[in-house]
PyMOL Python script that loads the backbone (N, CA, C, O; Angstrom):
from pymol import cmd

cmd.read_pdbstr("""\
ATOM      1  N   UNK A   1     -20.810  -3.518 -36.860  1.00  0.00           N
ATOM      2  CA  UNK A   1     -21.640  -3.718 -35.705  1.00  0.00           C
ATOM      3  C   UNK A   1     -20.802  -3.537 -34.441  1.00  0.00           C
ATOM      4  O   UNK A   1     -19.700  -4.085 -34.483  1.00  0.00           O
ATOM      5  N   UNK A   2     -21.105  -2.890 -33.350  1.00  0.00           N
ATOM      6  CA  UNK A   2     -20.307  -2.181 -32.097  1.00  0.00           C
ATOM      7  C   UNK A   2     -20.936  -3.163 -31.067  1.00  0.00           C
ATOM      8  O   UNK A   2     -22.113  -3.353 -30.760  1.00  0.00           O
ATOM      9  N   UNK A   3     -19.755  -3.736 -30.622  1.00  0.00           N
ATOM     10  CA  UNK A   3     -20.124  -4.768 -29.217  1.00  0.00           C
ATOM     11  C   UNK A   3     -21.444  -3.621 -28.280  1.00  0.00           C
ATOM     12  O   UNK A   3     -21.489  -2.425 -28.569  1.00  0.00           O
ATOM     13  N   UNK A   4     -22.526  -4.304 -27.062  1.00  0.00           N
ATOM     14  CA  UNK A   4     -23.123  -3.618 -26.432  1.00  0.00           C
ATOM     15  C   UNK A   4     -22.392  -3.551 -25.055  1.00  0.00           C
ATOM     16  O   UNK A   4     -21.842  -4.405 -24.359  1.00  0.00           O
ATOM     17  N   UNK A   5     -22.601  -2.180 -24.925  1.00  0.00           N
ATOM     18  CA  UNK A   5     -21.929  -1.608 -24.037  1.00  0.00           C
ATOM     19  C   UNK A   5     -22.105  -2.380 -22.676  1.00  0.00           C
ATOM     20  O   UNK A   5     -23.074  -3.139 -22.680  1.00  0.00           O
ATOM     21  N   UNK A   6     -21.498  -2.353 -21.715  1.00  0.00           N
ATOM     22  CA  UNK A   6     -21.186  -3.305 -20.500  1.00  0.00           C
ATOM     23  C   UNK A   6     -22.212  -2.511 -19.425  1.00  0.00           C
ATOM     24  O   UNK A   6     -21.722  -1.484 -18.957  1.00  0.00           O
ATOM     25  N   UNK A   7     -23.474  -2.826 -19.005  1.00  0.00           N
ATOM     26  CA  UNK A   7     -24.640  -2.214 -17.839  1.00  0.00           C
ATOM     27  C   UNK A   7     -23.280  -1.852 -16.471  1.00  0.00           C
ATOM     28  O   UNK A   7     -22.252  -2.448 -16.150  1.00  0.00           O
ATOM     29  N   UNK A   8     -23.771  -0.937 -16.111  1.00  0.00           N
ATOM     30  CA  UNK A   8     -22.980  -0.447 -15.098  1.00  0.00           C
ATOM     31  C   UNK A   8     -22.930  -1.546 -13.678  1.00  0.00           C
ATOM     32  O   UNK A   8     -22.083  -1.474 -12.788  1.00  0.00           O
ATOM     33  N   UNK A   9     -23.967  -2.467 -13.739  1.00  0.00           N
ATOM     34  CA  UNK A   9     -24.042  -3.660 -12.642  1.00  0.00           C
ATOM     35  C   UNK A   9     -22.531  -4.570 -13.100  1.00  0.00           C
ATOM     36  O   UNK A   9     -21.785  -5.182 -12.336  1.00  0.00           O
ATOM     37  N   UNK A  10     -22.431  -4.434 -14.326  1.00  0.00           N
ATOM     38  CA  UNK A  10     -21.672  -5.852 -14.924  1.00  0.00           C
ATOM     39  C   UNK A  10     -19.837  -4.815 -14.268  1.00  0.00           C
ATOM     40  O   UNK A  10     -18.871  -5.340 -13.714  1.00  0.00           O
ATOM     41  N   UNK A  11     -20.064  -2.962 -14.735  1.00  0.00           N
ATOM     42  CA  UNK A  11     -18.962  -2.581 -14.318  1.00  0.00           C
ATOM     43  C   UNK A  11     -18.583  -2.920 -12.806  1.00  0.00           C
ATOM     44  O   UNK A  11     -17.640  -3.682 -12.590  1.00  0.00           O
ATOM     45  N   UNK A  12     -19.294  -2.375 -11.785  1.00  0.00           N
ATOM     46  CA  UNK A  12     -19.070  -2.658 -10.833  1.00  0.00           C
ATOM     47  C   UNK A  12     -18.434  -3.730 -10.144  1.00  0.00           C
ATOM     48  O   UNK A  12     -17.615  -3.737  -9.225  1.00  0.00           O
ATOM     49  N   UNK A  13     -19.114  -4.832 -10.931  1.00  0.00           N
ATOM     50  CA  UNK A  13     -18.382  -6.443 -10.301  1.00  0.00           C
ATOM     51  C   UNK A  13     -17.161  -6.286 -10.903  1.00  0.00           C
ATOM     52  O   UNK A  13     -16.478  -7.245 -10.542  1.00  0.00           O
ATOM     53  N   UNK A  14     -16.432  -5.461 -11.751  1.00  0.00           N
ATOM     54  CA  UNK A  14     -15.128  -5.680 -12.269  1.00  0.00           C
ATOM     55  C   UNK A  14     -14.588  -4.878 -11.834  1.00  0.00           C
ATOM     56  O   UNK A  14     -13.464  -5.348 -11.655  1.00  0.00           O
ATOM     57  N   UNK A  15     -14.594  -3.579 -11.395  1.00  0.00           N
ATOM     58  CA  UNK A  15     -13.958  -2.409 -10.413  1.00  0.00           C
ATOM     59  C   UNK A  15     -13.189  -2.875  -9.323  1.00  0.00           C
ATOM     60  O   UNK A  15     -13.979  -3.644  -8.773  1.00  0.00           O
ATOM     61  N   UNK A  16     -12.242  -2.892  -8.728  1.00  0.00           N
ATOM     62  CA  UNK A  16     -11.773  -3.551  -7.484  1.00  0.00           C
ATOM     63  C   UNK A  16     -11.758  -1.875  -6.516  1.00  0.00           C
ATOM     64  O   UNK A  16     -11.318  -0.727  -6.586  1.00  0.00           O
ATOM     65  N   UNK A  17     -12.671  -2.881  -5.558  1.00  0.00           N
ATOM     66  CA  UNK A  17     -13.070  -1.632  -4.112  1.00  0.00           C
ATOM     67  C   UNK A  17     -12.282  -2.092  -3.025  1.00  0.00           C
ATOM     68  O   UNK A  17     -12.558  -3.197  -2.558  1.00  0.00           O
ATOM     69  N   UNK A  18     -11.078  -1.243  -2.403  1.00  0.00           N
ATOM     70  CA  UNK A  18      -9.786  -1.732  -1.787  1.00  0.00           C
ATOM     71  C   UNK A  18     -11.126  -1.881  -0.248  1.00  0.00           C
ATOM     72  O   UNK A  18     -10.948  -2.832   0.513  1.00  0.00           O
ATOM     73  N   UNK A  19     -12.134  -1.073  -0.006  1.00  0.00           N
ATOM     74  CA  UNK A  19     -12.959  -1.467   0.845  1.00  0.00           C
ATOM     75  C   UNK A  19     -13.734  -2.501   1.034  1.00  0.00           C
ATOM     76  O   UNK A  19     -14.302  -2.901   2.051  1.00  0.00           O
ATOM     77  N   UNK A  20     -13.706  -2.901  -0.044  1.00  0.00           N
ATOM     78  CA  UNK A  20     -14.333  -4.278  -0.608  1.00  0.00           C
ATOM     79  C   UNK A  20     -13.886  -5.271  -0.991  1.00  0.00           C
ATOM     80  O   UNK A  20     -14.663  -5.680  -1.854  1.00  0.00           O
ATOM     81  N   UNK A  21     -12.861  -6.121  -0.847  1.00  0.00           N
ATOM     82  CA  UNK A  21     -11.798  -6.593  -1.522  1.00  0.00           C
ATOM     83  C   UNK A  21     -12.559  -8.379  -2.082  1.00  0.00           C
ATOM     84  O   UNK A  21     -12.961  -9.264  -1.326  1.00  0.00           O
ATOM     85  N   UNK A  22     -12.535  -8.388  -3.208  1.00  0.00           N
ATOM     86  CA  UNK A  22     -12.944  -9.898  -3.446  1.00  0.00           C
ATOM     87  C   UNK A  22     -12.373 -10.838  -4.319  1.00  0.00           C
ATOM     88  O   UNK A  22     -12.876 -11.423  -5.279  1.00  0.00           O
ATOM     89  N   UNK A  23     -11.405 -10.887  -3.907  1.00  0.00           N
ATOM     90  CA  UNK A  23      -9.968 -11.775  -4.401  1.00  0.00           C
ATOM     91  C   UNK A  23      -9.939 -12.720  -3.776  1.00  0.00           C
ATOM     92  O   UNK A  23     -10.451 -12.776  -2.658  1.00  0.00           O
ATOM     93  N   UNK A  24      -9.308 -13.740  -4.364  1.00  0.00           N
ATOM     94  CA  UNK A  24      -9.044 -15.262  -3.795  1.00  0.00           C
ATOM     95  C   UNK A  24      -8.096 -15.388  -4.100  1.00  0.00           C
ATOM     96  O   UNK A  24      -8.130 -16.408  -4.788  1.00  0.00           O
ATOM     97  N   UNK A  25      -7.062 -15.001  -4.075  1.00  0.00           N
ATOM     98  CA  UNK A  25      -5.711 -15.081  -4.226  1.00  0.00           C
ATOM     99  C   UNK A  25      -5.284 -15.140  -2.954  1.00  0.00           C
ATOM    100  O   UNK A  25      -5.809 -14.396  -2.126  1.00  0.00           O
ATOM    101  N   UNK A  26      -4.039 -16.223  -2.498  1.00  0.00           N
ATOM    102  CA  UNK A  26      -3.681 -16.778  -1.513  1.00  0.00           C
ATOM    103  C   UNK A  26      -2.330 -16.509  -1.392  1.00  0.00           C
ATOM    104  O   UNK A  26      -1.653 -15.997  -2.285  1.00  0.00           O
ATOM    105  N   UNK A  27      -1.849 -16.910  -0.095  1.00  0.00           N
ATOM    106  CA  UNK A  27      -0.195 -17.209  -0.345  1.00  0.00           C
ATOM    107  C   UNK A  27       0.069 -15.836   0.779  1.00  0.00           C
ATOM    108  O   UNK A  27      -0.741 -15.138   1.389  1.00  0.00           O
ATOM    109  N   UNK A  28       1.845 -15.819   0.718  1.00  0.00           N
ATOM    110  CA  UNK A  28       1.391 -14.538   1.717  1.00  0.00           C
ATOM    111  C   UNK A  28       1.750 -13.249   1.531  1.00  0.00           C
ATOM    112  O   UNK A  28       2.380 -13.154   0.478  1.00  0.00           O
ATOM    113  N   UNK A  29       1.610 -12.065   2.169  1.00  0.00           N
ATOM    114  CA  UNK A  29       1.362 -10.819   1.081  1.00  0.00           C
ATOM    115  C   UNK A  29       2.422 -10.442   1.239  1.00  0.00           C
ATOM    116  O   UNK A  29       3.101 -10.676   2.239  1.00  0.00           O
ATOM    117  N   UNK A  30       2.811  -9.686   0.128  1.00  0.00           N
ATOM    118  CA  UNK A  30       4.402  -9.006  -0.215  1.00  0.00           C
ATOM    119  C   UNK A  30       4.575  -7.563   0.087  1.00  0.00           C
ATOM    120  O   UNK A  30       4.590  -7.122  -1.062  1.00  0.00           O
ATOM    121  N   UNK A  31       4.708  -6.587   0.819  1.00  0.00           N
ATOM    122  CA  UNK A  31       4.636  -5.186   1.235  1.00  0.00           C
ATOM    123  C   UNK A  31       5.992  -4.832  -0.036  1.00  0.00           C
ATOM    124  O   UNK A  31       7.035  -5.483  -0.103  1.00  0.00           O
ATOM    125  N   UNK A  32       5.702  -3.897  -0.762  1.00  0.00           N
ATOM    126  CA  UNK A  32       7.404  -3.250  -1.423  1.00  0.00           C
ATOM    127  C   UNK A  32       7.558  -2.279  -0.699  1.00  0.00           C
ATOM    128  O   UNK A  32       6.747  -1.659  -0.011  1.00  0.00           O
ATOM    129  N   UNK A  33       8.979  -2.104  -0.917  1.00  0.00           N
ATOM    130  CA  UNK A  33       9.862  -1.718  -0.320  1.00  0.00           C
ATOM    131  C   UNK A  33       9.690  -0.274  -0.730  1.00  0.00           C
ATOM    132  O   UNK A  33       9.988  -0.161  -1.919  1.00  0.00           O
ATOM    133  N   UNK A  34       9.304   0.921  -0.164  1.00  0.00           N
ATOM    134  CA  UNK A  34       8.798   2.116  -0.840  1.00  0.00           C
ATOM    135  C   UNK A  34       9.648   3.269   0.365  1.00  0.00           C
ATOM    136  O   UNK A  34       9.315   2.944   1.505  1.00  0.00           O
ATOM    137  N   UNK A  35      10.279   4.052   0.365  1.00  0.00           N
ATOM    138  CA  UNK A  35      11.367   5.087   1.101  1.00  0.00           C
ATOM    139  C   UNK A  35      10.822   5.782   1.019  1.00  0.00           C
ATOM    140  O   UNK A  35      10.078   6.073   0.083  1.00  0.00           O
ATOM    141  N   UNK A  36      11.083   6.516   2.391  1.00  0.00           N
ATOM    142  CA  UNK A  36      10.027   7.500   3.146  1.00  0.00           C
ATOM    143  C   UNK A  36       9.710   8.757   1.863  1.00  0.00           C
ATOM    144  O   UNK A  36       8.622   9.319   1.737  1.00  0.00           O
ATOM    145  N   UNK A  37      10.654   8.958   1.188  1.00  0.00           N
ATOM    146  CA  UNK A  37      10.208  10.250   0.215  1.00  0.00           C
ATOM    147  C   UNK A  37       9.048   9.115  -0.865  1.00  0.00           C
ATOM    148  O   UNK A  37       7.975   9.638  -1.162  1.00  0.00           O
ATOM    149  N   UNK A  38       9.254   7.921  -1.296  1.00  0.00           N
ATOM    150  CA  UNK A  38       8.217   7.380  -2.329  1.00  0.00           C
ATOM    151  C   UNK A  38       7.122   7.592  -1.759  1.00  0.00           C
ATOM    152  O   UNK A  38       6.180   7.906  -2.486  1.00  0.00           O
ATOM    153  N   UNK A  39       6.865   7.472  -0.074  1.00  0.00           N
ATOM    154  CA  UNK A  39       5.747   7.331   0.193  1.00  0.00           C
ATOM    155  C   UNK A  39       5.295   9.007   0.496  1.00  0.00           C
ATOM    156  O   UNK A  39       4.068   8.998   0.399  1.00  0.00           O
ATOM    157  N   UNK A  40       5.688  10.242   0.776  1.00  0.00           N
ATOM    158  CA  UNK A  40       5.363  11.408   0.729  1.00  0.00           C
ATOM    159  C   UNK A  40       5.458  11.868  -0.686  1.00  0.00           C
ATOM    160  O   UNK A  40       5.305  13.056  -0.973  1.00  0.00           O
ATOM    161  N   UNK A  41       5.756  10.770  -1.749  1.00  0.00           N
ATOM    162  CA  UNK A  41       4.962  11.478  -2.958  1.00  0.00           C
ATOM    163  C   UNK A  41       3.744  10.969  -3.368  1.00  0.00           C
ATOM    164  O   UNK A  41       3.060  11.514  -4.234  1.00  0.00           O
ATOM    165  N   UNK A  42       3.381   9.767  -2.686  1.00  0.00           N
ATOM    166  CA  UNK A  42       2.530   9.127  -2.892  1.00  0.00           C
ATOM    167  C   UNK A  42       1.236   9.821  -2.252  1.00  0.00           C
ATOM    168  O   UNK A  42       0.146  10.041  -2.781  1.00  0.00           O
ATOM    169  N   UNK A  43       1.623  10.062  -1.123  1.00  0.00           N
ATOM    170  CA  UNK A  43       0.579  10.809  -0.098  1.00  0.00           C
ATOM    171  C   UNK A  43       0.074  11.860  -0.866  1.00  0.00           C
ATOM    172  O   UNK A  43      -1.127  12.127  -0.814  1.00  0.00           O
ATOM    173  N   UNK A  44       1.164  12.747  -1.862  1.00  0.00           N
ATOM    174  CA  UNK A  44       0.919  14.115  -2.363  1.00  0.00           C
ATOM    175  C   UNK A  44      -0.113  13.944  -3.848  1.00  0.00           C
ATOM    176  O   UNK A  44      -0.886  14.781  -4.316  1.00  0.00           O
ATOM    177  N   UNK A  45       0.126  12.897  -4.229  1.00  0.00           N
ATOM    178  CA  UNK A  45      -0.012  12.910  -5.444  1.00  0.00           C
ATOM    179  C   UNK A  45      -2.063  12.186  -5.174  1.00  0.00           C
ATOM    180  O   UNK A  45      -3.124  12.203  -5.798  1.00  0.00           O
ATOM    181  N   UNK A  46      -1.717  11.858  -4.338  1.00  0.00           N
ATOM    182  CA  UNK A  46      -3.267  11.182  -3.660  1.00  0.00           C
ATOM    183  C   UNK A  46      -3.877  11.959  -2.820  1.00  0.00           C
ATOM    184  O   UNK A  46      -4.868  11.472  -2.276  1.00  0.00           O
ATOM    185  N   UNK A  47      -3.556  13.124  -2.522  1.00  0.00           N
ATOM    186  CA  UNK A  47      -4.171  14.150  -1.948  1.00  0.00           C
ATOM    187  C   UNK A  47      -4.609  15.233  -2.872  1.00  0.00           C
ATOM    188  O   UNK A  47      -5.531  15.999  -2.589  1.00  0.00           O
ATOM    189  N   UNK A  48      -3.655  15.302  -4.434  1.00  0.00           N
ATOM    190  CA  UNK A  48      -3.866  15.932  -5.229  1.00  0.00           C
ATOM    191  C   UNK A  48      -5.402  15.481  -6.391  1.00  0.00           C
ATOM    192  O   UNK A  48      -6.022  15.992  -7.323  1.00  0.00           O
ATOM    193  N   UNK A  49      -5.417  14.357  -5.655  1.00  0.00           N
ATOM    194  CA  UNK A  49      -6.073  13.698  -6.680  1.00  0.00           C
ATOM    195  C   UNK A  49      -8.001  13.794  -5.843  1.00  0.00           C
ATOM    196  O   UNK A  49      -9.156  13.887  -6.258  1.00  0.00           O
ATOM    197  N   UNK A  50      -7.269  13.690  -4.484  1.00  0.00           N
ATOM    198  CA  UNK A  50      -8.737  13.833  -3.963  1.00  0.00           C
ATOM    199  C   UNK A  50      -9.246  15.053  -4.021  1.00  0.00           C
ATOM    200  O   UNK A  50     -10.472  15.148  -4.078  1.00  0.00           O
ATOM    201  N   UNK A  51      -8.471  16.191  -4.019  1.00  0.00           N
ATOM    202  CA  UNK A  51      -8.808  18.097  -4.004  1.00  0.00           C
ATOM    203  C   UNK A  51      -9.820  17.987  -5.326  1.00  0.00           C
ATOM    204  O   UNK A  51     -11.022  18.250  -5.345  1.00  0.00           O
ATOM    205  N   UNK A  52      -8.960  17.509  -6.456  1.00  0.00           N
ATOM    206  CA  UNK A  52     -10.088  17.391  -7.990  1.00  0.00           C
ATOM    207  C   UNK A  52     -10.896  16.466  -7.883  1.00  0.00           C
ATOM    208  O   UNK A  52     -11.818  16.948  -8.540  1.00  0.00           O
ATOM    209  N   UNK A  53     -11.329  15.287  -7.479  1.00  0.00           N
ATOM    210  CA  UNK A  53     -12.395  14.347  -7.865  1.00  0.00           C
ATOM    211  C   UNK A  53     -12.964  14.366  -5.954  1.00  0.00           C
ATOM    212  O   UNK A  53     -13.748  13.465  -5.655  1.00  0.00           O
ATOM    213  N   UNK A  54     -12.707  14.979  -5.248  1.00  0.00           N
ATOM    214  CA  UNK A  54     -13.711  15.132  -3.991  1.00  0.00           C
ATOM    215  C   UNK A  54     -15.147  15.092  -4.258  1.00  0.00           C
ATOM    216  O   UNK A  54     -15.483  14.196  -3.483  1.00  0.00           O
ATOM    217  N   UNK A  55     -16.251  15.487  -4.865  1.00  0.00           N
ATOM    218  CA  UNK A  55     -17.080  15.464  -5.370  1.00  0.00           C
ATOM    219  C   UNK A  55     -17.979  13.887  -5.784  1.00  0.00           C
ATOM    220  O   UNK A  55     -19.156  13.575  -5.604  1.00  0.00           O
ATOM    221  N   UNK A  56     -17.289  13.439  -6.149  1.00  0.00           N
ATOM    222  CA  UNK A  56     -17.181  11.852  -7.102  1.00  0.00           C
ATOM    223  C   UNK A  56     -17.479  11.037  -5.691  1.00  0.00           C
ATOM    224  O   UNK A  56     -16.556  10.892  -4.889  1.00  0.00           O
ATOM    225  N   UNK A  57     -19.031  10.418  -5.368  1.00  0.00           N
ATOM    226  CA  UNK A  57     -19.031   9.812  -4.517  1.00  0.00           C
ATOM    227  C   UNK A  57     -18.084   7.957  -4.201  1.00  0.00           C
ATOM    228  O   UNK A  57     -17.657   7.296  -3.254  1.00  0.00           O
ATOM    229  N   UNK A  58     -18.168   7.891  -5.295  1.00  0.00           N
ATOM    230  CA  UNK A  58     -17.630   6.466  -5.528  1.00  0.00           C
ATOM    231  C   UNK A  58     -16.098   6.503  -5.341  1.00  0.00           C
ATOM    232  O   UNK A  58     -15.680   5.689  -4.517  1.00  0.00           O
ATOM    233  N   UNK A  59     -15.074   7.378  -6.013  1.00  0.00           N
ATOM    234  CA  UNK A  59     -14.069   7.585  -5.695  1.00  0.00           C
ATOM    235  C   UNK A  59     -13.156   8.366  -4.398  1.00  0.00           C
ATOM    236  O   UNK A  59     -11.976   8.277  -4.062  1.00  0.00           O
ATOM    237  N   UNK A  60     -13.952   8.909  -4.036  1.00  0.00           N
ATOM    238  CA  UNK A  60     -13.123   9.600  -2.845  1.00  0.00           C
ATOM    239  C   UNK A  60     -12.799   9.228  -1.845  1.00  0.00           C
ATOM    240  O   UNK A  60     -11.788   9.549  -1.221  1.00  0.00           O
ATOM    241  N   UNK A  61     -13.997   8.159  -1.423  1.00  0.00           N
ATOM    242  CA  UNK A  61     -13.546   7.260  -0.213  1.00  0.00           C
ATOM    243  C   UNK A  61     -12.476   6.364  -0.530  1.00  0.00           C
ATOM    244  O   UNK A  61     -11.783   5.961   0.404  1.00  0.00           O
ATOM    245  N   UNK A  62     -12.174   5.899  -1.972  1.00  0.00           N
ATOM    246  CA  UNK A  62     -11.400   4.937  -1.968  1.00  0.00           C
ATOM    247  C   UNK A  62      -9.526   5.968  -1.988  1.00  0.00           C
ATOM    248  O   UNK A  62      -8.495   5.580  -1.437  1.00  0.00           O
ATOM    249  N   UNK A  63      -9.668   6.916  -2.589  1.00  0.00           N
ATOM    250  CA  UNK A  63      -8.737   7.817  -2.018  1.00  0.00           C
ATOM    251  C   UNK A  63      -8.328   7.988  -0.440  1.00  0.00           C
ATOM    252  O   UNK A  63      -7.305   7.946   0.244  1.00  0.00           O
ATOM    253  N   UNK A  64      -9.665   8.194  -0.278  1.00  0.00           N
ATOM    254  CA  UNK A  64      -9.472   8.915   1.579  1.00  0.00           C
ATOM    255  C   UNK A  64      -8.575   7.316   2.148  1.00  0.00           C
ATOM    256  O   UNK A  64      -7.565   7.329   2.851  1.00  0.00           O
ATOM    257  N   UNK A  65      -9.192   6.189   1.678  1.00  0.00           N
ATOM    258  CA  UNK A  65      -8.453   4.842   2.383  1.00  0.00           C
ATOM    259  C   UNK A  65      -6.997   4.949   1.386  1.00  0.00           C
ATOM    260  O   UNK A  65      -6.016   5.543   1.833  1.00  0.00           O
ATOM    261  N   UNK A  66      -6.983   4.576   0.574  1.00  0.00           N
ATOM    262  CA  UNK A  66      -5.718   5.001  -0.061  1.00  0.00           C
ATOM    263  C   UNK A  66      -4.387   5.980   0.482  1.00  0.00           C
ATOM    264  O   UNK A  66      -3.202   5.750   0.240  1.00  0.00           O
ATOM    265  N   UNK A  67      -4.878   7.010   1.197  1.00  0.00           N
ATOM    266  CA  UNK A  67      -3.858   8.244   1.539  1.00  0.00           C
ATOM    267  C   UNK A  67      -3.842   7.482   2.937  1.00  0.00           C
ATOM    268  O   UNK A  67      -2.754   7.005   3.257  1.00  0.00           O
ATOM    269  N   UNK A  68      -5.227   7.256   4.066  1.00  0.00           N
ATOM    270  CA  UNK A  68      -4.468   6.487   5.457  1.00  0.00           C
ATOM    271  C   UNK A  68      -3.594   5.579   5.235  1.00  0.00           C
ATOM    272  O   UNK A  68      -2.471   5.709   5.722  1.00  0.00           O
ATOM    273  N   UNK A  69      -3.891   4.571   4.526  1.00  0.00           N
ATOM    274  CA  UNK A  69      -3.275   3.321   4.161  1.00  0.00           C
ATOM    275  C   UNK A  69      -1.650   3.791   3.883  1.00  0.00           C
ATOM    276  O   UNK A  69      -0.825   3.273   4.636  1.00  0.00           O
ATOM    277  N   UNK A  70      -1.197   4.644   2.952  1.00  0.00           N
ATOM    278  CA  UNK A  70      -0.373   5.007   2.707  1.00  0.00           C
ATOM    279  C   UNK A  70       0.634   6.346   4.141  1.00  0.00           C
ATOM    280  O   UNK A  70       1.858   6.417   4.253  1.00  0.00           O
ATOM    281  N   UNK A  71      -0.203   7.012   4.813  1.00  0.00           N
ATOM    282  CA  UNK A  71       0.387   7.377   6.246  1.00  0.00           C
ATOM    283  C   UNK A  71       0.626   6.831   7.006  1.00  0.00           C
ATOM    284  O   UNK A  71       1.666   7.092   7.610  1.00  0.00           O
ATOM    285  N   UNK A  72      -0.424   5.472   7.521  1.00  0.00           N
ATOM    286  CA  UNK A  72      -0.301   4.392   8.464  1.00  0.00           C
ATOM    287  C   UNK A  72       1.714   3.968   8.111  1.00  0.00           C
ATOM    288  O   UNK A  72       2.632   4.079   8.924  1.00  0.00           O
ATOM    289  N   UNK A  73       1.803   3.455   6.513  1.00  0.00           N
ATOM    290  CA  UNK A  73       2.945   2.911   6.071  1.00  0.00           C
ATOM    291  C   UNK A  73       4.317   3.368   6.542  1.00  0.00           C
ATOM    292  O   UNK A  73       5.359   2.750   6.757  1.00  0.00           O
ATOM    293  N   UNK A  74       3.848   5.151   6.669  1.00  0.00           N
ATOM    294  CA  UNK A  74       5.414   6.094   6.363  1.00  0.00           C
ATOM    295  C   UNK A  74       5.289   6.095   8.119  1.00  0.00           C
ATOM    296  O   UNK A  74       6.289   6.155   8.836  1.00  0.00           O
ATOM    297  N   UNK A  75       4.258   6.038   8.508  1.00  0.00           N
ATOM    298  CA  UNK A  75       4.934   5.762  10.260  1.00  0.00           C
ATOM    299  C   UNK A  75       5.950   4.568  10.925  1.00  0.00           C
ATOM    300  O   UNK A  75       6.626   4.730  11.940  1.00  0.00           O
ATOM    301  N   UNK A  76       5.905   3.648  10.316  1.00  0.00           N
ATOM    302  CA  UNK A  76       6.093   2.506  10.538  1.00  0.00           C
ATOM    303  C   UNK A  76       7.528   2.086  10.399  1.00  0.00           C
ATOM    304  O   UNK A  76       8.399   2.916  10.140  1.00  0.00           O
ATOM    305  N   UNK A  77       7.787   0.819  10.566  1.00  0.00           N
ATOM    306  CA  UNK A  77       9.468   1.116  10.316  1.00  0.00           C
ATOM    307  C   UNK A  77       9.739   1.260   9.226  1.00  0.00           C
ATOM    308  O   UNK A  77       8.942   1.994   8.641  1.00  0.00           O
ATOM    309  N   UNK A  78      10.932   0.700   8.338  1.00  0.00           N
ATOM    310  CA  UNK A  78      11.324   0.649   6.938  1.00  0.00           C
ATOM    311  C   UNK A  78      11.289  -0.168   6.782  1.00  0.00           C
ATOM    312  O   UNK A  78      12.033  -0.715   7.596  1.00  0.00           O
ATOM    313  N   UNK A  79      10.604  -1.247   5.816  1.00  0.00           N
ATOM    314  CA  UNK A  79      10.822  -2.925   4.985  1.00  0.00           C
ATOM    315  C   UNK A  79      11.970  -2.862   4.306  1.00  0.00           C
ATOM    316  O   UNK A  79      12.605  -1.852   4.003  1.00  0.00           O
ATOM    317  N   UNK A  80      12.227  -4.060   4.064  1.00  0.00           N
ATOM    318  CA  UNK A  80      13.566  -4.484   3.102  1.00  0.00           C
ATOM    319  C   UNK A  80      12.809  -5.083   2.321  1.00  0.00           C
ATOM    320  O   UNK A  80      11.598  -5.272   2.433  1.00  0.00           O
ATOM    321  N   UNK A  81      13.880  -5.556   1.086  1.00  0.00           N
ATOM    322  CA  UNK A  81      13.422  -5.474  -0.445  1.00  0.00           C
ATOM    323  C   UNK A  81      12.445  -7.072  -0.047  1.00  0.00           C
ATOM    324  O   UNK A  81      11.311  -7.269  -0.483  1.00  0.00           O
ATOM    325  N   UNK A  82      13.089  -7.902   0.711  1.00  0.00           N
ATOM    326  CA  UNK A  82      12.038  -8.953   0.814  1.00  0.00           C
ATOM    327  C   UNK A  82      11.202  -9.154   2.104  1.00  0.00           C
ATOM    328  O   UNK A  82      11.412 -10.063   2.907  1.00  0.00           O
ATOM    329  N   UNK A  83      10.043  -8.031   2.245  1.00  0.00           N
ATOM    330  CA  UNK A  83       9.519  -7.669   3.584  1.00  0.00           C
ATOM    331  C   UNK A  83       8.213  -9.092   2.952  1.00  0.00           C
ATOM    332  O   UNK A  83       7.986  -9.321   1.764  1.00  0.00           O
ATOM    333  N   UNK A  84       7.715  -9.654   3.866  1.00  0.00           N
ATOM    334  CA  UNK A  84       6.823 -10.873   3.705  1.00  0.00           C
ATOM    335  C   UNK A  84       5.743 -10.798   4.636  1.00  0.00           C
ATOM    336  O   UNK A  84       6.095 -11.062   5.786  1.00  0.00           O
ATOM    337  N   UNK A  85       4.541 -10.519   4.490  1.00  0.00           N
ATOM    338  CA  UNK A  85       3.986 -11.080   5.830  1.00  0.00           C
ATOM    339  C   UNK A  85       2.756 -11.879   5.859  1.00  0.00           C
ATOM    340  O   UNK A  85       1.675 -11.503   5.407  1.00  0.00           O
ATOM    341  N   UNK A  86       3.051 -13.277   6.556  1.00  0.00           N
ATOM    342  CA  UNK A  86       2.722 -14.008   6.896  1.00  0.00           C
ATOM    343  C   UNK A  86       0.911 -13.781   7.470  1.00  0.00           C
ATOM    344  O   UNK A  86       0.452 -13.354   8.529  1.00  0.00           O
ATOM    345  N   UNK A  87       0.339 -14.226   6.371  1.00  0.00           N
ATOM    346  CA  UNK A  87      -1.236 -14.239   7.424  1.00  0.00           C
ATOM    347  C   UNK A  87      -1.441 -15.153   8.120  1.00  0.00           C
ATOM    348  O   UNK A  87      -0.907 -16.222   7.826  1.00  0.00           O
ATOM    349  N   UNK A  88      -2.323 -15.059   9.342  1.00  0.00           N
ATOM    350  CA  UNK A  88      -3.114 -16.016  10.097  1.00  0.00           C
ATOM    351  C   UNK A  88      -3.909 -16.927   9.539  1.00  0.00           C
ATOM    352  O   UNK A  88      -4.920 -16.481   8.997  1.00  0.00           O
ATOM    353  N   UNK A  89      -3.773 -17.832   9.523  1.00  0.00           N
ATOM    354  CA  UNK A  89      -5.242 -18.962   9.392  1.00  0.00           C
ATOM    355  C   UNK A  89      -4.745 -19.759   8.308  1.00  0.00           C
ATOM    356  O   UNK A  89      -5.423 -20.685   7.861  1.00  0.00           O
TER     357      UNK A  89
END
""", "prot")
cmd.dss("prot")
cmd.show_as("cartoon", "prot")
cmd.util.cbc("prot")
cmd.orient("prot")
């Protein structure tokens, strides 16, 4: 007998949408430490990824935020291995 398959409502609530974020996890957030070439492969490899699944309404936006998120980074200064940052509230 084959477990029943999971309704695509039940997938969704388990998908994590970086636009959507619904975590309760606390404390304060840890940036790693990623050098300017990690992050221009990162960019490449997430640009490569949006050229093939562009199409895919559900995924591409989370790419398209994925690749800013990841340019915003390589502008910025350089973190050290214990970069921390402190949220508000």
């Amino acid at each position: 007998m084959h477990p029943a398959q999971p309704q695509e409502a039940e997938l969704n609530n388990l998908i994590s949408d970086p636009s959507k974020p619904h975590s309760k996890r606390g404390g304060p957030k840890y940036i790693a430490p990623y050098t300017p070439s990690h992050l221009k492969d990162m960019i490449q490899v997430l640009t490569n990824l949006l050229e093939r699944y562009r199409d895919d309404r559900a995924l591409a936006p989370i790419l398209v935020e994925y690749i800013d998120v990841v340019a915003r980074r390589s502008e910025g200064p350089p973190e050290d291995a214990n970069t921390v940052i402190e949220e508000d509230g």
